[in-house]
C-alpha positions in Angstrom: -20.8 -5.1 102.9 -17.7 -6.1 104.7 -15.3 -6.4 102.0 -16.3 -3.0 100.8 -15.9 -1.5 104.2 -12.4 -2.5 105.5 -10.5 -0.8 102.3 -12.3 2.4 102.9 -11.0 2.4 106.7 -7.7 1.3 105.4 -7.6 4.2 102.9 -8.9 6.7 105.1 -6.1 6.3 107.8 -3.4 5.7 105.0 -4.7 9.9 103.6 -4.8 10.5 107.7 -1.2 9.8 108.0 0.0 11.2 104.8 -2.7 14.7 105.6 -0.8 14.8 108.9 2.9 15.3 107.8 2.0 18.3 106.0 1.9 20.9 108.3 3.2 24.9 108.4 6.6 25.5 109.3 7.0 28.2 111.9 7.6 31.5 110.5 7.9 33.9 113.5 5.9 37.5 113.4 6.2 37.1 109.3 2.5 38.2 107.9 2.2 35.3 106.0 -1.2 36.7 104.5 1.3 39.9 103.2 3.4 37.2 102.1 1.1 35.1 100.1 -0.6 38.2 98.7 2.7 39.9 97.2 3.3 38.0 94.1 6.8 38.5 92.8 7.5 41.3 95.3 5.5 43.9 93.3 3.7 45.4 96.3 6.7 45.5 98.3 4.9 43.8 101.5 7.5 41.3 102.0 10.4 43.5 102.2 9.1 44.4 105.3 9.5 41.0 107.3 12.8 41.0 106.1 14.4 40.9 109.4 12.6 38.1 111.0 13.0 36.1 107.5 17.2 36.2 108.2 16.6 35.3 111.6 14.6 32.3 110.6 16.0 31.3 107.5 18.0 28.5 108.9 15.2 26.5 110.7 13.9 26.0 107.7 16.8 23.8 106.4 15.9 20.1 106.1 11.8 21.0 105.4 10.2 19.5 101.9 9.3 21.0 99.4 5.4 20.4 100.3 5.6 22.3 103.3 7.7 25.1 101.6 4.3 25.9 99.4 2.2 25.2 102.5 3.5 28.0 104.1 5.2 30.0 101.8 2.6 29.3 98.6 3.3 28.8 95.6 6.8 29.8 94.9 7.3 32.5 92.2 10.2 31.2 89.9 11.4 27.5 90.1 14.8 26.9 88.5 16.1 23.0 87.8 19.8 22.8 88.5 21.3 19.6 87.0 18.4 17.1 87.9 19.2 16.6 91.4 18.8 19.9 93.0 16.0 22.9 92.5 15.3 26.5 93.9 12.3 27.9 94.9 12.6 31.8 94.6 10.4 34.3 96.2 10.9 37.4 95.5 11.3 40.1 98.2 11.3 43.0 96.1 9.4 43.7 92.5 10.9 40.9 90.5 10.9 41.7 86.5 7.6 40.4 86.2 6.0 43.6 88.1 5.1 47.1 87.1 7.7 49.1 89.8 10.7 46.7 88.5 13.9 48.5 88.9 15.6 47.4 85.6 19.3 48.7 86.7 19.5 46.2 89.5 18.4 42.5 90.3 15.7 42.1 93.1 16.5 40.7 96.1 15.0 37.0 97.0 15.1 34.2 99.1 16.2 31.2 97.3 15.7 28.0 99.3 18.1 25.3 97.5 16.1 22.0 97.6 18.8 18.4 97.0 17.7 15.5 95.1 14.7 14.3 97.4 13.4 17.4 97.9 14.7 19.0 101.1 15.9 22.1 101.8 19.5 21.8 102.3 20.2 25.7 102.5 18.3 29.0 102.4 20.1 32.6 100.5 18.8 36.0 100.9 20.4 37.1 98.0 20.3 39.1 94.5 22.8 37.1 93.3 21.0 34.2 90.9 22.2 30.9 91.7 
């Protein structure tokens, strides 16, 4: 009974310690249930944190890519850049995979550059496409 025992404690703190580092990064008065409900921008609820998003954008800067989709979900375009670096894009206006896209111009996003061991090393409010 023992031996079975001790690896179950031993497991249980190891998922405890790993559980523990995951936590929300601080985003301010964004409504982060707006946020996670606006998929690609297409209801246009994001748009309207935009403010507090520029304000904050640089305390995100060394978080992993695990708390990114913690706080921010599940990001909605990921682009690969030369095998060391990635982007996470969220859309902050109807990206081309909504109804309401404006065809004529590209939406604006915040694109939060991720280096080799996934960090965020900077974060872009941008239209530009990196």
């Amino acid at each position: 009974m023992r031996k079975t025992v001790f690896p179950l404690i031993i497991f249980t703190i190891i998922l405890a310690a790993f559980t523990s580092c995951l936590s929300k990064l601080d985003t301010g008065n964004i409504n982060m249930d707006n946020w996670k409900n606006d998929r690609d921008g297409c209801k246009g609820l994001r748009i309207k944190d935009l403010d507090e998003l520029q304000s904050l954008k640089n305390t995100f800067l060394g978080a992993t890519n695990q708390e990114l989709i913690v706080t921010f979900g599940r990001p909605d375009r990921v682009e690969l850049l030369n095998k060391s670096q990635s982007f996470f894009f969220y859309f902050l206006e109807p990206s081309s995979e909504c109804d309401s896209h404006n065809k004529e111009k590209e939406p604006l996003k915040a694109l939060f550059r991720l280096n080799a061991i996934n960090k965020v090393s900077e974060v872009t409010i941008t239209t530009l496409n990196p």
